[in-house]
Phi, psi and omega in degrees: 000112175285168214258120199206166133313127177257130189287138184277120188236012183281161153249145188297311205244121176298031150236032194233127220266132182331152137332119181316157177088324192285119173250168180272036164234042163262338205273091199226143181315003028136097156267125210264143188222136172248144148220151199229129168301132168263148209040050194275347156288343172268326166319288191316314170286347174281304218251347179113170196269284169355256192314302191288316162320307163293323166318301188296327156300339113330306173265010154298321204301301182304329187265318173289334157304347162289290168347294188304292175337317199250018155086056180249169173256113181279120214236336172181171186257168175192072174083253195241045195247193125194148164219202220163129159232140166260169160256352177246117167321294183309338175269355185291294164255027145305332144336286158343273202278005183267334129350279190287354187267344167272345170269335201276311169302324174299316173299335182283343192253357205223125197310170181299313201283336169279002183267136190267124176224133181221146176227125189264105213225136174237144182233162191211127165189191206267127146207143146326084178282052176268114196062258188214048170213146128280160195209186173106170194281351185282349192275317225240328193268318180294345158288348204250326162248031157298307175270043169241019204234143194270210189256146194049034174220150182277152171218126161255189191221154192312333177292305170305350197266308173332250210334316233229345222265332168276324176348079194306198195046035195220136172234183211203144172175147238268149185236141201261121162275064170021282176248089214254017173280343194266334191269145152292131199340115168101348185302125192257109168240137171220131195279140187233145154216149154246161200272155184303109149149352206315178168252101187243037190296186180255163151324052227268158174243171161238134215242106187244112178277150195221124180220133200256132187261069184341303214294343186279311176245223164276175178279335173300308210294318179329310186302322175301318172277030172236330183262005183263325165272005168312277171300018187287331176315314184295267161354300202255343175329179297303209176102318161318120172237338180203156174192149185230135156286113180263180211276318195276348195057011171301154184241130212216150200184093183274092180279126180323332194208138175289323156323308188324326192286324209266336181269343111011262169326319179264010172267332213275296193299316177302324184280326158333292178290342172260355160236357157305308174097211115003303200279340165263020183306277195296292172211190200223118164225125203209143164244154184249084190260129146241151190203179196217126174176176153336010181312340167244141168242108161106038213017053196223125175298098176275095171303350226267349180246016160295075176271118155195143224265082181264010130290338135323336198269111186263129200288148165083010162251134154333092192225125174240120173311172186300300180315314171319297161323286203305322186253013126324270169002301217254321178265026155082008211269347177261020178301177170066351173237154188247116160307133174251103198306160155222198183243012194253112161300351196261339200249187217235143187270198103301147134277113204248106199250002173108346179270350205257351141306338166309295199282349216292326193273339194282074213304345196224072210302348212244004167304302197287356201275341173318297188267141188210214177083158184264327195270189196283177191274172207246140157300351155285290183274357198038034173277162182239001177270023168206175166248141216302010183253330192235052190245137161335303201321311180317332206240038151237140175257289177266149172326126154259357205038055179294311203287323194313298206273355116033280204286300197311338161279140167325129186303321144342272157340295207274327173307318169326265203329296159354295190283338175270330189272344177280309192304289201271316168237341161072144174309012191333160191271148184075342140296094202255190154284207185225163173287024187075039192261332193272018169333306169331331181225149188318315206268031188221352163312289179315331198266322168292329193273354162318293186290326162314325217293316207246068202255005184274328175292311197282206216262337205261316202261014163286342193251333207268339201273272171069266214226353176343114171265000190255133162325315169252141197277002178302314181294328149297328175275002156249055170048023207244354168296160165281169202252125110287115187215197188116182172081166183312299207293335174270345160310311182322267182311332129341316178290326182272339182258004170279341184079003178287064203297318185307296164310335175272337169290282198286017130276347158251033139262341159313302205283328177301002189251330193247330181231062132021309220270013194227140188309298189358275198280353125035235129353304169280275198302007169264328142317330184283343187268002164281300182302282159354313221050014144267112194295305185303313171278009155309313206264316166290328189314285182319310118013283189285000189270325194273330181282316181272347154002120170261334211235138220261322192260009163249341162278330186294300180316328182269314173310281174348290192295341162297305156308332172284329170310281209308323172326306235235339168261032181073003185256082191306319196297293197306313161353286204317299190313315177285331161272004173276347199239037135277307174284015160273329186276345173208099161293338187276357195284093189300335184301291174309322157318311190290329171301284174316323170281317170331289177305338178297332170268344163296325185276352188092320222253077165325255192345314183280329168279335168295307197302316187291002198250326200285333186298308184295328180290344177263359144274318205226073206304332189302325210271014168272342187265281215300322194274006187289292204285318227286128205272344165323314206256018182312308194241046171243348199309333188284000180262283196290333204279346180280320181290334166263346153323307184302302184256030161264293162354283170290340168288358196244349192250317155301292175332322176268346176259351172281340180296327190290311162308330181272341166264356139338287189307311191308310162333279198288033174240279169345301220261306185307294193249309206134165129283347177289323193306155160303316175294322202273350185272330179289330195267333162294309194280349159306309209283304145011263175309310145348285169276355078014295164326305210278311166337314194289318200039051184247171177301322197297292194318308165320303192290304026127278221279358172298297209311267151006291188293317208264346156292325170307297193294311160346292189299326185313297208295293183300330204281282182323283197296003192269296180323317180308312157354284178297337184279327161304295163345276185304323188281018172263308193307330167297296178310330188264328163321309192302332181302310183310298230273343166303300190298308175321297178302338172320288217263027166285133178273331190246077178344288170354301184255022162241009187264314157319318174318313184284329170308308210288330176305313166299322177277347204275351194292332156277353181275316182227030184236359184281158183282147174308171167033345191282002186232149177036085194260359182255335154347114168297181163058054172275320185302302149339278189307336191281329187290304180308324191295315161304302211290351179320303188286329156330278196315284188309321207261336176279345167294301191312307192311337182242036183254308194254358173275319191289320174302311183282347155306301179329278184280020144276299172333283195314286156031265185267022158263333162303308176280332142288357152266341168301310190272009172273293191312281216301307203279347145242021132316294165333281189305332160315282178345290182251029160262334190251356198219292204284340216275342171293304161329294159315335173266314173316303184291328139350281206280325162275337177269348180229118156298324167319337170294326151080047148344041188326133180277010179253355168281355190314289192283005134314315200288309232266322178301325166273025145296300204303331209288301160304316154300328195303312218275310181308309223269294167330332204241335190285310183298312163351273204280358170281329194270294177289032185222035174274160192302165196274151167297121174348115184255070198293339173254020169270149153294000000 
């Protein structure tokens, strides 16, 4: 905006009569703030339509968030302008210069000829507030001395300087206005600036917000809250400086004095607590902030920078931002109360006030609030705001294990989950679940794990049973039996859960007219007469549903549904009678346990029902959630929640010391096997999976890290020891060659050709007689390194092993060469003997006794050269073969 005359669009004169429409409480006191680019028109011609565009977006940007901050209105751009009004001078320009200081920094970044320079001018007088425009001479005089104000400078008006002028740190001067006829008589313009440290905080209010949670309480507390806002003038009077009523009927209360908030908030809580009675015992619901910030704008109660997480927010307590806090503090207004620090400057505290061991044991706030309602309990859920023909449950077809996953939260978490889903949409008649395909998300947990307490009563485990042949009933309530359905009779029952009772009656009187004998249809008309709210012909069907019974897991379910009759028509005794006569048919049927402790708490016999209930949770983990959640057991929790406190404890304190052993274990699996090994890759995902576990801090996750960890330390254990096995294995079998192969050389005669064999034998002997594993026990791979050393020795002891085998060929040779010159020598020596000596003699005495031979004696040495010849040859093959035919020898390195 370049420097001109501004059209006067104000009246001149107080006898010039309001604006059509106008009242006089449009007429407020107000400082109006311009600010204008200089030379935003030469920019345009330098830099392009573009670029000049991009500007004007820029000092949009920059100057209204200062605006906002310090409770101003941005009420419109006007070309390369804006303008804006407060109610407080001092925040216009506080506004003002933090404007300019955010221009001084964009300019510090940007080249000379790219720099944004703006002037800034606030005036304070009576303007017109109509709608979302002002309008008055306070509008008009402040445009009108705006262009005497140079660029990166402020100009304020005599009014404004009257409000800011003791304001240290701030200086001021005075501007020679020229043509000073247009302005009124006495107009004062002065340029302001401040010095580093000013205090340019904004204008904070303190703020106590009260938002009331229906879905948390009964239909008494509404009324109770309708009539406290009825009466809040009265009630919260003085003190007040603005208060709002929201849409939500939440109560927003802008207090005069900041002490004012915490008795305010505790008046709140006390009127409350004192007509609640009982039901506000545990907590109230209402959440309570107090906060300290820019909450009015325009002099209109503004909410929009109250950011808070109100599922975080624990109903019936107290919470104060950090700023709230600090100037409570200071103005002495927090004895008696303790801030409960967090490490967040931002977040919101408890005021801990002395009240709060009311909660400290109570692990689960919101069992009562679950059931609500006016009507009899509805026989599927025992909710009381609907009736068993419109109860949610019918539209779940299967188990979801809602409690399981449940378990895995953290109490906190389930507590969470609860207050939102009680909070935001509440079990309301019309608000159902899904058939449990929306598992998947968190905030659908509370409404299936509700619906879990009583799933033995509903319609899904009549569908789950149906035709069913299997015996056992575990299996069935995890879903693994078999399934048959189809026919007139699952139309039926179909029909019931749909609320369709006519159609549904006259298919099960066809079929009891064609099968009399059959649970089924039963079975069904006893439900559809449960769905009717006749309990008694509910009670004859079943009764006759029970008698026809095929399967051990269809008498159970139908004795259920008699006991759930009797529950609800008053007849205890008989109830009683009927899960006592479940547990004949299964004492392990965990459903029925669970039945049985309820009733046992119905009789008074506290004492006897707890214990059968720590027992069943410690068999069965799910029932720590059913004794959490149950709206049954409400008024016993002061019993039960110290006891389970107790055995989450202990369970969390065993769960960390087995843990620690199992990564023990994992460590000496490692130090052992290696990381490469298969067993040390499973037992990291165990330790793994662990530790995952231990994050949740939930019961379920402790039995988990039992579970988990004592298969680790197991698998641990055995795998090491199977190895060691082998390794024993092997080194006996190393220890026993090396012995063979020791004796051999003892008893080897030729030393000679075996005393290196025996050096390496000596040394390898320490080698395998040292203890295993007991050295360098911090070593990875020890098992590895121990498995390479045997086959080493393995290797080394099968080179010796052919080492002393070629030896003992050697001296099997020398052997039979020894032994064959001996009997070489002996067998002709024989043969001298008796080719030269005995064969003369013999041929003489021949020759004398038979003459007929006619010996010649000159053939004689003819005889005796074939004797010598032939024996020499008979003497040659006879020492042979006696010499290879010596007995076999000790085979000392065979086993």
């Amino acid at each position: 905006m370049e420097p001109g005359p501004a059209q006067d669009i104000s009246p001149k004169t107080p006898e010039q009569r309001l604006p059509e429409g106008t009242t006089e409480n449009s007429i407020k006191k107000m400082a109006v703030l311009f600010t204008d680019i200089v030379a935003s028109t030469r920019y345009f011609q330098t830099f392009g339509d573009m670029a000049g565009r991009r500007m004007l977006k820029d000092h949009e940007a920059m100057a209204t968030p200062p605006i906002l901050e310090h409770g101003g209105v941005v009420v419109k751009m006007l070309g390369d302008s804006l303008m804006a009004y407060f109610f407080h001078p001092w925040e216009a320009v506080k506004a003002a210069i933090k404007i300019q200081k955010r221009f001084q920094k964009f300019n510090g970044r940007k080249k000379v000829q790219e720099q944004i320079h703006v002037r800034i001018g606030v005036h304070f007088g009576d303007g017109i507030l109509e709608e979302d425009d002002i309008f008055g001479d306070v509008v008009n005089l402040a445009a009108k001395f705006l262009p005497f104000v140079h660029g990166d400078e402020i100009g304020i008006s005599g009014a404004v300087l009257d409000h800011i002028q003791s304001i240290p740190k701030l200086h001021f001067e005075t501007v020679d206005i020229p043509d000073k006829e247009i302005f009124p008589q006495g107009f004062i313009l002065c340029l302001v600036n401040g010095d580093e440290g000013l205090d340019l905080e904004p204008l904070t209010k303190t703020l106590v917000y009260l938002k009331p949670l229906f879905g948390l309480g009964k239909a008494s507390f509404r009324n109770l809250w309708e009539r406290l806002l009825r009466e809040r003038s009265s009630f919260f009077s003085p003190g007040i400086e603005k208060e709002s009523v929201l849409e939500d009927r939440s109560l927003a209360l802008i207090v005069t004095d900041p002490p004012l908030s915490l008795s305010k908030a505790r008046s709140v809580v006390e009127h409350l607590r004192l007509n609640m009675g009982i039901d506000g015992k545990l907590f109230l619901p209402v959440q309570i902030i107090i906060d300290l910030g820019a909450f009015v704008r325009a002099d209109k109660m503004d909410l929009e920078d109250l950011k808070i997480t109100w599922e975080n927010i624990e109903p019936g307590r107290v919470y104060v931002s950090a700023p709230a806090y600090h100037i409570l503090k200071s103005r002495g207004a927090l004895k008696g109360a303790v801030l409960n620090q967090g490490e967040d400057p931002n977040a919101l505290y408890q005021l801990l006030t002395g009240e709060e061991d009311k909660r400290k044991d109570c692990l689960f706030l919101y069992q009562g609030a679950i059931v609500q309602g006016d009507l009899p309990p509805c026989f599927y859920c025992g909710d009381r705001r609907h009736t068993a023909g419109r109860c949610p449950s019918k539209q779940i077809t299967e188990s979801t294990n809602a409690i399981e996953k449940m378990g895995y939260l953290p109490l906190q978490n389930m507590n969470r989950l609860f207050f939102r889903c009680l909070n935001e949409r509440g079990f309301e008649e019309g608000v159902r679940p899904g058939d449990g395909s929306d598992l998947n998300d968190q905030s659908s947990w509370p409404y299936y794990s509700f619906f879990e307490l009583k799933s033995v009563y509903q319609l899904r485990l009549f569908r789950a049973i149906w035709n069913s042949r299997e015996e056992d009933w575990t299996k069935i309530r995890e879903g693994k039996g078999e399934k048959s359905h189809g026919g007139l009779m699952w139309i039926a029952q179909d029909c019931i859960r749909v609320s369709h009772w006519e159609q549904a009656e006259g298919i099960l009187k066809e079929s009891l007219a064609k099968e009399p004998e059959d649970y089924k249809p039963l079975c069904a008309m006893g439900f559809l007469h449960v769905e009717k709210d006749d309990l008694s012909q509910a009670k004859f069907y079943f009764k006759k549903a029970l008698d026809r019974c095929q399967t051990t897991p269809q008498r159970i379910m139908a004795t259920f549904l008699l006991s759930r009759v009797c529950q609800l028509m008053g007849d205890q005794a008989r109830a009683e009678d009927f899960i006592r006569r479940v547990l004949r048919y299964n004492p392990h049927c965990a459903e029925a346990v669970y039945e049985d402790i309820l009733l046992q708490f119905r009789k008074g016999k506290e004492a006897v029902a707890i214990h059968q209930l720590m027992k069943l949770i410690r068999k069965n983990r799910e029932y720590l959630v059913y004794a959490l959640i149950d709206p049954e057991l409400l008024k016993h929790r002061e019993l039960i929640h110290p006891k389970i406190q107790a055995l989450i404890h202990e369970t969390r304190k065993e769960a960390t010391q087995i843990a620690e052993k199992a990564r023990e274990e994992l460590a000496d699996l490692r130090r052992w096997l290696g990381d490469e090994e298969r067993e040390t890759q499973d037992a990291e995902g165990l330790v793994s999976r662990i530790e995952e576990l231990a994050l949740t801090d939930s019961f379920f996750s402790y039995i988990d890290i039992l579970h988990y960890s004592s298969n680790l330390i197991g698998i641990g254990r055995s795998t090491l020891e199977e190895r060691k096995r082998r390794i024993g294995k092997i080194l006996k079998e190393l220890w026993e060659r090396h012995e063979r192969c020791l004796r051999y050389i003892r008893s080897y005669p030729y030393r000679v050709f075996v005393s290196s064999i025996s050096r390496e034998l000596a040394r390898m002997h320490p080698r395998i007689s040292r203890k295993w594993g007991s050295e360098d026990s911090g070593v990875p791979n020890k098992f590895k390194d121990m498995f390479q050393e045997t086959e080493r020795l393995s290797r080394e002891l099968t080179e010796i092993e052919t080492r002393l085998q070629r030896a003992e060929v050697i001296r099997r040779l020398i052997l039979f060469l020894v032994r064959f010159l001996k009997k070489t020598l002996v067998f002709q020596s024989a043969n001298l003997v008796i080719a030269i000596i005995l064969f003369p003699i013999v041929t003489y005495y021949l020759n004398l006794l038979l003459p007929g031979l006619n010996i010649a004696s000159q053939n004689t040495w003819l005889y005796q050269k074939s004797v010598l010849t032939l024996g020499a040859v008979s003497g040659l093959l006879l020492a042979i073969f006696t010499s290879g035919a010596e007995t076999r020898p000790k085979q000392v390195l065979q086993k």
